[in-house]
C-alpha atoms as an extended CHARMM CRD file, in Angstrom:
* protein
*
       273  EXT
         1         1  UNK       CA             22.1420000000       41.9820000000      -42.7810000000  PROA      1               0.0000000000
         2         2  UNK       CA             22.7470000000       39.5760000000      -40.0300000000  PROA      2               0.0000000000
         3         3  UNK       CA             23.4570000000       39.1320000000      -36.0620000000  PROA      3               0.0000000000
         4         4  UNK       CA             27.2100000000       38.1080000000      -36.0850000000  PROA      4               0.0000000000
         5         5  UNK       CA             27.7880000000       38.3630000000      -32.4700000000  PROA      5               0.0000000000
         6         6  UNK       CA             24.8900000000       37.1100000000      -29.7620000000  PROA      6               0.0000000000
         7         7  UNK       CA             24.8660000000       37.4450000000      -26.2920000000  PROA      7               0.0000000000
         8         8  UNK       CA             22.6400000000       35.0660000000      -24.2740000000  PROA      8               0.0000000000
         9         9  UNK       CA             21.8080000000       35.2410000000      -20.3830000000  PROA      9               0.0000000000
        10        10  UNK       CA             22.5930000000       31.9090000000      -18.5770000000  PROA      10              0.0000000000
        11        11  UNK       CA             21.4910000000       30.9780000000      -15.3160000000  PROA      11              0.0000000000
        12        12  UNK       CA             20.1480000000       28.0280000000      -13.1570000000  PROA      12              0.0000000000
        13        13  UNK       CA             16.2650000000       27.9030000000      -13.7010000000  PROA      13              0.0000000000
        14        14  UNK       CA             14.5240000000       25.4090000000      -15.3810000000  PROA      14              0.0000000000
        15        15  UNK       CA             14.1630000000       27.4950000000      -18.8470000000  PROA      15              0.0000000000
        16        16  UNK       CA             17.3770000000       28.0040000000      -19.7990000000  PROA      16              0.0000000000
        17        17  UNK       CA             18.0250000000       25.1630000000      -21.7030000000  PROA      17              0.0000000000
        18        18  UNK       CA             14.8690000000       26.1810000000      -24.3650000000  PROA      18              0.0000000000
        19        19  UNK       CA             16.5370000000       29.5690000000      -24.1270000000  PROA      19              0.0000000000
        20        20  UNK       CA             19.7900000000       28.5120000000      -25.4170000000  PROA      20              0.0000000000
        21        21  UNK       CA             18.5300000000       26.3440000000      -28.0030000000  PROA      21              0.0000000000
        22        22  UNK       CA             16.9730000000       29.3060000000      -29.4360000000  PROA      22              0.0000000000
        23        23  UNK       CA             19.8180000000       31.4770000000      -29.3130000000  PROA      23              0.0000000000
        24        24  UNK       CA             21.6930000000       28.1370000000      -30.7610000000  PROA      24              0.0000000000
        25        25  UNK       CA             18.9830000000       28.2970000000      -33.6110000000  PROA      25              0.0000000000
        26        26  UNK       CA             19.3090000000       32.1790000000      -34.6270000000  PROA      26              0.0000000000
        27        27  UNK       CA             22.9400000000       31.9860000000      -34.2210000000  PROA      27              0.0000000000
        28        28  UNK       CA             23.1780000000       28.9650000000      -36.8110000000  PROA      28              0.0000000000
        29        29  UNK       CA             20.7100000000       31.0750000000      -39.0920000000  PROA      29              0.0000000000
        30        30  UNK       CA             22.7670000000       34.1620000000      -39.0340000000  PROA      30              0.0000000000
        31        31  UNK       CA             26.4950000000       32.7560000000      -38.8500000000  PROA      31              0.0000000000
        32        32  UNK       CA             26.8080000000       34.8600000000      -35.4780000000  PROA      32              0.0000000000
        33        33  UNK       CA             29.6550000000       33.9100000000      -32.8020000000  PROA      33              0.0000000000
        34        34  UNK       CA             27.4470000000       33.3710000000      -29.6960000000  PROA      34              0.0000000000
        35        35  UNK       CA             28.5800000000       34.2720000000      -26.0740000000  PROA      35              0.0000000000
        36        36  UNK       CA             26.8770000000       32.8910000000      -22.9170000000  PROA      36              0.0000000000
        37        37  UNK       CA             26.9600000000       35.2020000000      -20.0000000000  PROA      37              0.0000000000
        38        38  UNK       CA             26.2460000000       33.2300000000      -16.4170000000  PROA      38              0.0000000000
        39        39  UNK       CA             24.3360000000       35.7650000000      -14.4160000000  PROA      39              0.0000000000
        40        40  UNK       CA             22.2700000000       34.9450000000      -10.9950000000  PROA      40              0.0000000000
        41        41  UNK       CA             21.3730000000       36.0000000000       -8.0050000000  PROA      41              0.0000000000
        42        42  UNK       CA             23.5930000000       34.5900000000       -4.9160000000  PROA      42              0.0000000000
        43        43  UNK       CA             21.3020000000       32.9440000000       -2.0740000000  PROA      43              0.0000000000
        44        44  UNK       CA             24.4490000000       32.6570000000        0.0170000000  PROA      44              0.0000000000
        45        45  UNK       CA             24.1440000000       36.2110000000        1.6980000000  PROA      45              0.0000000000
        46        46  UNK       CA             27.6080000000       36.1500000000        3.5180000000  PROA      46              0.0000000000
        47        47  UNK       CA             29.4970000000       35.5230000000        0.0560000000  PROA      47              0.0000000000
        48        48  UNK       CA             27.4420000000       38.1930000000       -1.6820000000  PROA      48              0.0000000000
        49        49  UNK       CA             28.9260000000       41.0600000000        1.1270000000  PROA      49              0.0000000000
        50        50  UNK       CA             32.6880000000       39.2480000000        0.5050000000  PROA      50              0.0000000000
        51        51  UNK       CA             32.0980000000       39.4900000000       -3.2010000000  PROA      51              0.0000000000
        52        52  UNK       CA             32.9380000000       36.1400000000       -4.0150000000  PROA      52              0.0000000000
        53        53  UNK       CA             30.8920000000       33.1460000000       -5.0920000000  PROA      53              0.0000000000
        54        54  UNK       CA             29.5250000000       30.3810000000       -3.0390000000  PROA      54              0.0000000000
        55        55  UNK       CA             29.7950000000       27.2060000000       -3.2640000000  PROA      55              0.0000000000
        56        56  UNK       CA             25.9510000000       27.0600000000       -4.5200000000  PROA      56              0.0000000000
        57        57  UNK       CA             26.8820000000       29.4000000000       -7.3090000000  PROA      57              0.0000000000
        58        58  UNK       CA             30.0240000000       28.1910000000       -8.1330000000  PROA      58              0.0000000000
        59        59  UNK       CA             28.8470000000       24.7800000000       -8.8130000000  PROA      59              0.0000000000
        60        60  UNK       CA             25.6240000000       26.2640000000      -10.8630000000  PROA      60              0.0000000000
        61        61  UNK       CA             28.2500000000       27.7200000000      -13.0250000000  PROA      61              0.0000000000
        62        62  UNK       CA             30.4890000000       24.5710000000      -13.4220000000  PROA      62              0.0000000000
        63        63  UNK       CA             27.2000000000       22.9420000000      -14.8110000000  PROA      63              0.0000000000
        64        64  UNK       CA             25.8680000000       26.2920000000      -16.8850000000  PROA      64              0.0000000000
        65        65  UNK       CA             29.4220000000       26.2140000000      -18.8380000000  PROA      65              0.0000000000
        66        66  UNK       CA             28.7780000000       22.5350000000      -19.4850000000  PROA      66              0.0000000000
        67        67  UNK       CA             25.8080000000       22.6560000000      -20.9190000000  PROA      67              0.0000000000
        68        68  UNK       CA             27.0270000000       25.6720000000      -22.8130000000  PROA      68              0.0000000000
        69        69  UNK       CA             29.7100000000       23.3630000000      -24.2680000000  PROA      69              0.0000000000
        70        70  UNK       CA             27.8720000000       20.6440000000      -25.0180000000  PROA      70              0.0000000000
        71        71  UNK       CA             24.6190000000       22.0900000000      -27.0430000000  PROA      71              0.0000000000
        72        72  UNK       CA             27.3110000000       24.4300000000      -29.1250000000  PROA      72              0.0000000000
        73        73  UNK       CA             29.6760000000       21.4370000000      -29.8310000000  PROA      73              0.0000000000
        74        74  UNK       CA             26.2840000000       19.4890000000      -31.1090000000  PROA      74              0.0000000000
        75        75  UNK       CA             24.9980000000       22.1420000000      -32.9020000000  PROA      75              0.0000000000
        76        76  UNK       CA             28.8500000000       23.1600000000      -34.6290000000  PROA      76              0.0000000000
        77        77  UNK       CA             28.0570000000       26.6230000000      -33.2450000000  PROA      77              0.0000000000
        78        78  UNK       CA             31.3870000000       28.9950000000      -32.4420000000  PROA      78              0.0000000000
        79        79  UNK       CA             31.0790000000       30.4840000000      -28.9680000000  PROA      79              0.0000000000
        80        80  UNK       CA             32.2780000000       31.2410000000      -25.7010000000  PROA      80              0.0000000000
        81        81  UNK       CA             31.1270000000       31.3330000000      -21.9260000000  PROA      81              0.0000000000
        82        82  UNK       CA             31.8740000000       33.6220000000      -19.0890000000  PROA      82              0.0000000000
        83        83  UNK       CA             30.5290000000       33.3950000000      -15.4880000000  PROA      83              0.0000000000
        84        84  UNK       CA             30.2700000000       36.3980000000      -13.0350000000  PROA      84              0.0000000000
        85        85  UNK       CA             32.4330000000       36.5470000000       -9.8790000000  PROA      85              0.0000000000
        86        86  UNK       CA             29.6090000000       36.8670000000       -7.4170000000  PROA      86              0.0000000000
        87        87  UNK       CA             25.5430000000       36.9910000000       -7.7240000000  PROA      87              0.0000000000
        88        88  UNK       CA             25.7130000000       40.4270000000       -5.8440000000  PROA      88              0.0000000000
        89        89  UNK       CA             22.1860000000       41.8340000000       -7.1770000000  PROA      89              0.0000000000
        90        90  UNK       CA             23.3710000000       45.2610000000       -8.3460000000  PROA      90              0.0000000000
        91        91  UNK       CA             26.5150000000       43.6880000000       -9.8160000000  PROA      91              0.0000000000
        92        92  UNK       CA             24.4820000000       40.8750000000      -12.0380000000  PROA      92              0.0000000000
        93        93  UNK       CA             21.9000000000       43.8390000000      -13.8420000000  PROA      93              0.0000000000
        94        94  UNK       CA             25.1120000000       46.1520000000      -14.1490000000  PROA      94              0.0000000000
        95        95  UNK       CA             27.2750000000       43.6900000000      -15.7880000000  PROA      95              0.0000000000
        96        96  UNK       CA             24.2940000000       42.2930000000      -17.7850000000  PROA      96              0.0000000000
        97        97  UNK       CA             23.5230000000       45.6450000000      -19.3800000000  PROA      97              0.0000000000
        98        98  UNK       CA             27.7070000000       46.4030000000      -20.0930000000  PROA      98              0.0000000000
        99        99  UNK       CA             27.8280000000       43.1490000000      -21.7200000000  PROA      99              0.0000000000
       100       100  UNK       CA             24.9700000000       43.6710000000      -23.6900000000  PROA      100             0.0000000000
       101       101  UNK       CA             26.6600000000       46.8610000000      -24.6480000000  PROA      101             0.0000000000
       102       102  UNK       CA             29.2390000000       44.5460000000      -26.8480000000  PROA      102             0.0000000000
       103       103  UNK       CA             26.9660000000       42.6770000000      -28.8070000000  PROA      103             0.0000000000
       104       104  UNK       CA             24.5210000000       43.0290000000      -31.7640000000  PROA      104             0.0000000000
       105       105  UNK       CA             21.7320000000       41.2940000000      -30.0950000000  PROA      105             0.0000000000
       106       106  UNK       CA             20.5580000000       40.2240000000      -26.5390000000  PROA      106             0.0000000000
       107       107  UNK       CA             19.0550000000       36.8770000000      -25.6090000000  PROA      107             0.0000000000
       108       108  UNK       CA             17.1850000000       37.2550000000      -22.0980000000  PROA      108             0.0000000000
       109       109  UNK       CA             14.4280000000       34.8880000000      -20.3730000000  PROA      109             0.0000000000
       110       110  UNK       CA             10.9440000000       36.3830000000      -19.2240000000  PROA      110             0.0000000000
       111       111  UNK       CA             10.8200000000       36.4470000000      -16.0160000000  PROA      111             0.0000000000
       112       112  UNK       CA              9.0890000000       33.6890000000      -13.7610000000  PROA      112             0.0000000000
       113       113  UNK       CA              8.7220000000       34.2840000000      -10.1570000000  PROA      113             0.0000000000
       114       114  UNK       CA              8.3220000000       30.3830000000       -9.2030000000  PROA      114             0.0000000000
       115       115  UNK       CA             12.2110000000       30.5110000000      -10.0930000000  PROA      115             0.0000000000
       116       116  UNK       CA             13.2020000000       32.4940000000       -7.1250000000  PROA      116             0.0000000000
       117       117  UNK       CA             16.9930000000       32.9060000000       -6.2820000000  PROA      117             0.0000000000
       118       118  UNK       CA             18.2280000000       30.4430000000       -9.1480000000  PROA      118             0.0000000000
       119       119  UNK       CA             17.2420000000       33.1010000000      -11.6690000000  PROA      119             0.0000000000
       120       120  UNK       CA             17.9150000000       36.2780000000      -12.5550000000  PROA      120             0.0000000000
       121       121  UNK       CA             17.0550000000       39.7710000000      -10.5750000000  PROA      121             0.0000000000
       122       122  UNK       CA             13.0540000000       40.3160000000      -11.2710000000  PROA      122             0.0000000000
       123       123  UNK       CA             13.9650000000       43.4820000000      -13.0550000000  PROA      123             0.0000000000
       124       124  UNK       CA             16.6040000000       42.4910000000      -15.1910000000  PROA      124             0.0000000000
       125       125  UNK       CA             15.0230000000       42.3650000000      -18.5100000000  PROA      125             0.0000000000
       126       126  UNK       CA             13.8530000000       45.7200000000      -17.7480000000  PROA      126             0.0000000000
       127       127  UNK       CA             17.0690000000       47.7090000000      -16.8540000000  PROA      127             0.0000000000
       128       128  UNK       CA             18.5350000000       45.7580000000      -20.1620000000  PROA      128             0.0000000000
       129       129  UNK       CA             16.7080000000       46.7610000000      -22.2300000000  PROA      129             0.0000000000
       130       130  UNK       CA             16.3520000000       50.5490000000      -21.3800000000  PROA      130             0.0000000000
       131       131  UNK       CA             20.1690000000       50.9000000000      -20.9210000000  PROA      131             0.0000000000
       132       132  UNK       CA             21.7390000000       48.5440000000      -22.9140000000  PROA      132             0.0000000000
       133       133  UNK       CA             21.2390000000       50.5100000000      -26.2650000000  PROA      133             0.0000000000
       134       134  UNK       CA             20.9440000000       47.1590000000      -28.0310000000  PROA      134             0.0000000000
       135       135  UNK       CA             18.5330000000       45.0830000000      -29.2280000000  PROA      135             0.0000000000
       136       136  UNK       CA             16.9510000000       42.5080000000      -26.8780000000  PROA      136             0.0000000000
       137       137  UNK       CA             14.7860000000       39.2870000000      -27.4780000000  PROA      137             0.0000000000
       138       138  UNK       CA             12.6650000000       38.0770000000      -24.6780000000  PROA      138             0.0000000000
       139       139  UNK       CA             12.3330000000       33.6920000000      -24.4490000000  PROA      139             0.0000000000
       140       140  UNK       CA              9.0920000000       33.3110000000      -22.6840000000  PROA      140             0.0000000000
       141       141  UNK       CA              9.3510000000       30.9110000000      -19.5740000000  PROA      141             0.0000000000
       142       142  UNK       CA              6.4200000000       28.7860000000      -20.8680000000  PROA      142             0.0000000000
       143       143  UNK       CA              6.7620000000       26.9360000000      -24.0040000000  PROA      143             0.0000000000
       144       144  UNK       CA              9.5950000000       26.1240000000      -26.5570000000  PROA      144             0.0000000000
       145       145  UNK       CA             10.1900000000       27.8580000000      -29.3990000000  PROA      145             0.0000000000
       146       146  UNK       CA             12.3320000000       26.1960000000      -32.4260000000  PROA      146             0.0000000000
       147       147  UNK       CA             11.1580000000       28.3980000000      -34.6090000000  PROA      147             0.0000000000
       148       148  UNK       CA             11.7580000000       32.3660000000      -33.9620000000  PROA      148             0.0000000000
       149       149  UNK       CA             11.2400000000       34.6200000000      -36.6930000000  PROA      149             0.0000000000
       150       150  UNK       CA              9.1460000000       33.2370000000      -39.5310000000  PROA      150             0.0000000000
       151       151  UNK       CA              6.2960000000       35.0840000000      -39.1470000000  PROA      151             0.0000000000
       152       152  UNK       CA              6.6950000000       38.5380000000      -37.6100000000  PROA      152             0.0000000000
       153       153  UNK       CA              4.3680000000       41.1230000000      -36.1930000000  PROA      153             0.0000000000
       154       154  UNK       CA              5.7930000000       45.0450000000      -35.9800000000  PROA      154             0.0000000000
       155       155  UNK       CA              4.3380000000       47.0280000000      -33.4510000000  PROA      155             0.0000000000
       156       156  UNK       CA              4.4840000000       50.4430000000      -35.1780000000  PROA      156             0.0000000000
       157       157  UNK       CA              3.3140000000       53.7230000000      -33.5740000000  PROA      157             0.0000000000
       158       158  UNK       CA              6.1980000000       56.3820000000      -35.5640000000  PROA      158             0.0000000000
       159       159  UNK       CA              7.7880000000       57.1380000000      -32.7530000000  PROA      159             0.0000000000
       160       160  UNK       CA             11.7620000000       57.1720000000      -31.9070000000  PROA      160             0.0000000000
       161       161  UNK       CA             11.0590000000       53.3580000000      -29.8620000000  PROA      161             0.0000000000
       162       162  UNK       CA              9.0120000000       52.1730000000      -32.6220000000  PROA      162             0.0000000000
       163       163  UNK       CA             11.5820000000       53.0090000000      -35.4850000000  PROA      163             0.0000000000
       164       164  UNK       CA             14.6850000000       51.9260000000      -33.2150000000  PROA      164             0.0000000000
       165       165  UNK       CA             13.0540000000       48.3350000000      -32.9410000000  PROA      165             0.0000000000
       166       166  UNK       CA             12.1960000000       48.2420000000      -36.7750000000  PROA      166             0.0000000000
       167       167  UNK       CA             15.6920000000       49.1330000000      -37.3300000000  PROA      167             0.0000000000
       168       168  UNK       CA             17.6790000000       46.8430000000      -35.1040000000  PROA      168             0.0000000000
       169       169  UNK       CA             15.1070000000       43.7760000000      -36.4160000000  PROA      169             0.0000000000
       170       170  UNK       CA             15.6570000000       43.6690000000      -39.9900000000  PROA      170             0.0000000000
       171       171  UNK       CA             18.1700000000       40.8930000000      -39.7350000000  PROA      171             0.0000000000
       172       172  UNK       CA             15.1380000000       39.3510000000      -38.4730000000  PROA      172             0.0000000000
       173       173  UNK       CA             12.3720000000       40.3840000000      -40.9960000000  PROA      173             0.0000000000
       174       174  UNK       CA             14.6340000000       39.9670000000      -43.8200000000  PROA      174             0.0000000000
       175       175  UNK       CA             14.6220000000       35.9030000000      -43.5060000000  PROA      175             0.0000000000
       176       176  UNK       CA             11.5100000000       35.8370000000      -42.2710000000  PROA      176             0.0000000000
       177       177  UNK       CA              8.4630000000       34.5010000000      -44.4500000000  PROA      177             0.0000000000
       178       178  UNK       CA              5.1130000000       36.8070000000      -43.2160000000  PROA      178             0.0000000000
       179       179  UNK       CA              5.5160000000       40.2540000000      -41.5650000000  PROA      179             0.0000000000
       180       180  UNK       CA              2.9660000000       41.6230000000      -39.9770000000  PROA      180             0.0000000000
       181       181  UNK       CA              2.8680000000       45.8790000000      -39.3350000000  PROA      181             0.0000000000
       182       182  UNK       CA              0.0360000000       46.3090000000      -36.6010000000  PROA      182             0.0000000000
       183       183  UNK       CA             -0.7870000000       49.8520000000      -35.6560000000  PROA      183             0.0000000000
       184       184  UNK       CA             -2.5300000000       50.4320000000      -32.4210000000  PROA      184             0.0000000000
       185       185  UNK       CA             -4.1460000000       53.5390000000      -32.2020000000  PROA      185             0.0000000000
       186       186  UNK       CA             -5.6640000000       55.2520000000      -28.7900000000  PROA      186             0.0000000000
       187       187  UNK       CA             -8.8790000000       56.8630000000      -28.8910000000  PROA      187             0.0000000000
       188       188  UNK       CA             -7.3260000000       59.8160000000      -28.0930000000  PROA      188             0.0000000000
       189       189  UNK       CA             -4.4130000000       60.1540000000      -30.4010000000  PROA      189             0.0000000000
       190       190  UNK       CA             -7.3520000000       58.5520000000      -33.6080000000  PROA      190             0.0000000000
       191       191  UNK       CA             -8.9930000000       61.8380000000      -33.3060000000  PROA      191             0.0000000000
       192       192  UNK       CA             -5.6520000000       63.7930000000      -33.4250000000  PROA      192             0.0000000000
       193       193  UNK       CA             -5.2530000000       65.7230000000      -37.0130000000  PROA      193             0.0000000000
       194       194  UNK       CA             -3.4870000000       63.1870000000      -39.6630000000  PROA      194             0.0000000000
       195       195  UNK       CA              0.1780000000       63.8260000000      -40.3410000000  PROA      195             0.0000000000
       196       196  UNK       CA              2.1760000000       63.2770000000      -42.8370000000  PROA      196             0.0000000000
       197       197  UNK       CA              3.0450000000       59.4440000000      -43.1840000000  PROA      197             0.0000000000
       198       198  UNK       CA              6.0550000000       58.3010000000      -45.3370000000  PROA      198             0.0000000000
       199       199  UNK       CA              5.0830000000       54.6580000000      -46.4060000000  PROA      199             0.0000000000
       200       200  UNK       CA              6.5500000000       51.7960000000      -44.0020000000  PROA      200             0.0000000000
       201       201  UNK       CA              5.9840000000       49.2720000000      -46.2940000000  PROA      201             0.0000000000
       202       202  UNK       CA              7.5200000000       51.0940000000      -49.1610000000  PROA      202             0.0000000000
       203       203  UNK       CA             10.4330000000       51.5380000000      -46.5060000000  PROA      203             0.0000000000
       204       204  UNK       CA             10.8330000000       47.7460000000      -45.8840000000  PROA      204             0.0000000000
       205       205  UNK       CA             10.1900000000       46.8080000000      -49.7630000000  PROA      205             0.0000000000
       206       206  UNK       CA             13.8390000000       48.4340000000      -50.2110000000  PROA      206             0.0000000000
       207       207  UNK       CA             15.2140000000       45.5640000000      -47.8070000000  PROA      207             0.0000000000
       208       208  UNK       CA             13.4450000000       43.2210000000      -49.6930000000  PROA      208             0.0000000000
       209       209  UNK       CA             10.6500000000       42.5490000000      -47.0780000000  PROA      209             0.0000000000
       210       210  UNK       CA              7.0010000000       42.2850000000      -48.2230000000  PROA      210             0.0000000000
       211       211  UNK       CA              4.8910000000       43.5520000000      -45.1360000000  PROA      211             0.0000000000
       212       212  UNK       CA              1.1410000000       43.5170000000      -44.9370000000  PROA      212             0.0000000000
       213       213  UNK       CA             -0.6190000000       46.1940000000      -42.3220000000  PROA      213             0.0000000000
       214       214  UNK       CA             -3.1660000000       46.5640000000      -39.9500000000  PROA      214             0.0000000000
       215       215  UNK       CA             -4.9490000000       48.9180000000      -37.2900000000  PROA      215             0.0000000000
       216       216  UNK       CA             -7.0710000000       48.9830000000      -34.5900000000  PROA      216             0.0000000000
       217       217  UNK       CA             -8.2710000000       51.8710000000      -32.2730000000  PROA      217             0.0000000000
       218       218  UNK       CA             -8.2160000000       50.9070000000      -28.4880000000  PROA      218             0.0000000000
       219       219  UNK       CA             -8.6880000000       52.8790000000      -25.1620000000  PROA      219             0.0000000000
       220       220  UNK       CA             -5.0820000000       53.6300000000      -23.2130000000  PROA      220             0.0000000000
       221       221  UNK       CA             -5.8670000000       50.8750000000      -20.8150000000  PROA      221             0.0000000000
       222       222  UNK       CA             -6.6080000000       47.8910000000      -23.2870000000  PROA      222             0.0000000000
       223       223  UNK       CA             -3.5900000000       49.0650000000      -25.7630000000  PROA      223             0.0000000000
       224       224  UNK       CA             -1.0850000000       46.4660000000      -24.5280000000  PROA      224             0.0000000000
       225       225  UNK       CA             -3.4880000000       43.6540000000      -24.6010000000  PROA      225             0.0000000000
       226       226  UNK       CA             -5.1040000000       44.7220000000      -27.1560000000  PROA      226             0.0000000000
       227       227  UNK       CA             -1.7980000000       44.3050000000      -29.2830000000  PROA      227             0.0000000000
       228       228  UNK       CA             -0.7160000000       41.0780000000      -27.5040000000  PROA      228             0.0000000000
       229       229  UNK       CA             -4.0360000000       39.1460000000      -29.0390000000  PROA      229             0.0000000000
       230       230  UNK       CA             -3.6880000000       40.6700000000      -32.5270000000  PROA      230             0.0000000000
       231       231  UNK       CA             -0.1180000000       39.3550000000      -32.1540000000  PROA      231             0.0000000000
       232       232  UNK       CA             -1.4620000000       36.3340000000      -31.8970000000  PROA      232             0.0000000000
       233       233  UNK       CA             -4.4000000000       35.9470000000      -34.2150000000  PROA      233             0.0000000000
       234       234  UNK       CA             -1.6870000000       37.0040000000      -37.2620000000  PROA      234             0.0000000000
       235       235  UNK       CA              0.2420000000       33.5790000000      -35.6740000000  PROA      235             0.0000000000
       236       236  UNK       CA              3.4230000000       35.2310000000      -35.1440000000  PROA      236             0.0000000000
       237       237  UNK       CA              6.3750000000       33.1340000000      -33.4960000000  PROA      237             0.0000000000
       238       238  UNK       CA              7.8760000000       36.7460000000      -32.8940000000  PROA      238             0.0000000000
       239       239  UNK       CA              7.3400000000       40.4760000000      -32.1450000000  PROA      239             0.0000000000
       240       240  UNK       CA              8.8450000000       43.1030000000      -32.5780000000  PROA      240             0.0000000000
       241       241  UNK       CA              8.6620000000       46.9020000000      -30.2800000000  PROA      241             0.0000000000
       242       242  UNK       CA              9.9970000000       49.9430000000      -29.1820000000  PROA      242             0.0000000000
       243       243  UNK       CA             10.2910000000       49.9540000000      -25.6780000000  PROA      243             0.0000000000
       244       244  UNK       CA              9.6450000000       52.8140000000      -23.6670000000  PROA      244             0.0000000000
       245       245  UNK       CA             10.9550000000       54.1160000000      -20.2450000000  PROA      245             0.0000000000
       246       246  UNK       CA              8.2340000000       56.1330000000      -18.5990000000  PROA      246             0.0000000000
       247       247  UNK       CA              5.5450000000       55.6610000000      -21.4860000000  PROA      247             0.0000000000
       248       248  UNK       CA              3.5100000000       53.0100000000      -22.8070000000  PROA      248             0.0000000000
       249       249  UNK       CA              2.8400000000       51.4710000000      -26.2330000000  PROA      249             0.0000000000
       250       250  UNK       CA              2.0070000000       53.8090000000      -28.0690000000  PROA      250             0.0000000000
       251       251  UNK       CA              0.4810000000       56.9340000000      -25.8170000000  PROA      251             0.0000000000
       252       252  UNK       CA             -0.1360000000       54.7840000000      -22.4930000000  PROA      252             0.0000000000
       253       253  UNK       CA              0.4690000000       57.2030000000      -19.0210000000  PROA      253             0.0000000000
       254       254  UNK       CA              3.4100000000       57.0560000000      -17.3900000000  PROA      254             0.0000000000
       255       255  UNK       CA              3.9790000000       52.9730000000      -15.8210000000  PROA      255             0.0000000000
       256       256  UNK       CA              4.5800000000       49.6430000000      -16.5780000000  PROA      256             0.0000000000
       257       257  UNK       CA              3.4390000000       48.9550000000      -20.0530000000  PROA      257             0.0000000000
       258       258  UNK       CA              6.7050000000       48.0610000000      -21.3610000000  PROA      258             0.0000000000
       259       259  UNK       CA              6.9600000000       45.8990000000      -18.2820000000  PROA      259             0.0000000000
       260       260  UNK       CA              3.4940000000       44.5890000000      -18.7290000000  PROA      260             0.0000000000
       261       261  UNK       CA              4.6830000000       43.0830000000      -22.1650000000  PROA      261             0.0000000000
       262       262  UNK       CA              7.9310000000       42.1390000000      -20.9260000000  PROA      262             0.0000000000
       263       263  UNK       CA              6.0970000000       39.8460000000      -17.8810000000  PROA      263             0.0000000000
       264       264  UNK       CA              3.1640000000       38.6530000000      -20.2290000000  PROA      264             0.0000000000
       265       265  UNK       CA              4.4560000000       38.2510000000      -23.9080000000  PROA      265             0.0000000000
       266       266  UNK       CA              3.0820000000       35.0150000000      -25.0710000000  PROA      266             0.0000000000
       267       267  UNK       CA              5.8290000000       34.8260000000      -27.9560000000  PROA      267             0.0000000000
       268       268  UNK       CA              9.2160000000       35.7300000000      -28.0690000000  PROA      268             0.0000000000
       269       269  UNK       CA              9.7490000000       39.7630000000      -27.9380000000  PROA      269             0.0000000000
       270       270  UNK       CA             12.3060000000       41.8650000000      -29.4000000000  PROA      270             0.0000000000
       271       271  UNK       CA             13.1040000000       45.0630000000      -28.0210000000  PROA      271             0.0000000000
       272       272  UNK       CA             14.7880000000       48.1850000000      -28.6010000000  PROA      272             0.0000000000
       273       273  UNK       CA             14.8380000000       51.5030000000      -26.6390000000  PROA      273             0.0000000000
């Protein structure tokens, strides 16, 4: 299985070049045609009501489809750019999401609030995510990231979210060399009678993928950090997780613990909803 057609956010903030080199990268690995989509927000108020660009944004987009051009012609990658018509805030998250609709996978950048207007909406990843019905991978703002996808952690709970992301991943956790199947249990749902379990690693053995597990009991409010650090101690470049809309990872109340991970992922995060 592979990723033959990317999509990858472009916009004018410092991080975008480490965000297209790794869509660059994982479109190399997987043969994929990769399209770069140039969404921000306009500063130029006046043009945003006339729903046209300024000049500010039209020039950030002359030099977003250059670089575009440039790092695929290096890297021999196949591709395309498109830029929107205006940075109208409503219009950039509702294009982004259609888009995303058209492609196998989703390449967004965590957001970074020192960026301010020369970035994307704050909730972008967000409404992507929950209503693209695609895949999406997160590029944290901090760091650089050559490598995405050797060593993989799973965030696994059985639920829809959980098995969506597993799904829409295994181009991912088929080439990759370690995966990684952490279970985070509340102390609520650990006491809950034990149901019946059909074997995840037996599941990903038939793709080829040899998976070790772990599991760790945590209190609703320490779930999402709690799976964040064990992320990290198993030295994964990536991880994978259902997202959910109104519910948490994996029986959190009703907030912002997708949006908690989203805004303080460490690593690159792929997610499905």
């Amino acid at each position: 299985m592979s990723y033959k057609h990317i999509l990858v956010h472009l916009d004018s903030s410092p991080h975008v070049g480490a965000r297209l080199d790794a869509a660059i990268t994982l479109a190399q690995r997987h043969g994929a045609f990769l399209r770069g989509l140039f969404a921000q927000n306009d500063r130029n108020a006046t043009s945003v009501i006339a729903r046209r660009s300024s000049d500010h944004l039209a020039e950030a987009a002359v030099r977003s489809q250059a670089l575009f051009s440039e790092k695929l012609a290096a890297a021999g990658v196949n591709g395309q750019w498109h830029g929107l018509t205006h940075g109208e805030h409503n219009h950039v998250i509702r294009e982004a999401i259609i888009w995303s609709r058209f492609a196998d996978l989703t390449i967004l950048g965590q957001y970074d609030r020192e960026v301010g207007s020369d970035g994307a909406p704050e909730e972008l990843n967000e409404q992507v995510v929950l209503n693209s019905g695609r895949p999406v991978l997160v590029i944290p703002y901090a760091g650089s990231f050559p490598v995405i996808g050797k060593r993989v952690a799973v965030a696994w709970n059985a639920e829809r979210e959980a098995a969506r992301a597993l799904a829409d991943s295994l181009p991912l956790l088929e080439k990759a060399d370690e995966v990684t199947v952490i279970t985070v249990l509340t102390q609520a749902a650990a006491g809950a009678p034990e149901s019946p379990r059909v074997g995840l690693l037996d599941h990903l053995a038939f793709h080829g993928i040899t998976a070790e597990q772990t599991h760790f009991t945590v209190s609703d409010i320490g779930a999402m950090d709690a799976l964040l650090a064990r992320t990290m101690d198993t030295g994964a470049d990536l991880l994978v997780m259902g997202a959910h809309g109104h519910y948490g990872f994996p029986f959190l109340h009703r907030g912002s613990g997708t949006r908690h991970v989203l805004r303080t992922c460490p690593v690159p995060i792929l997610l499905s909803h």
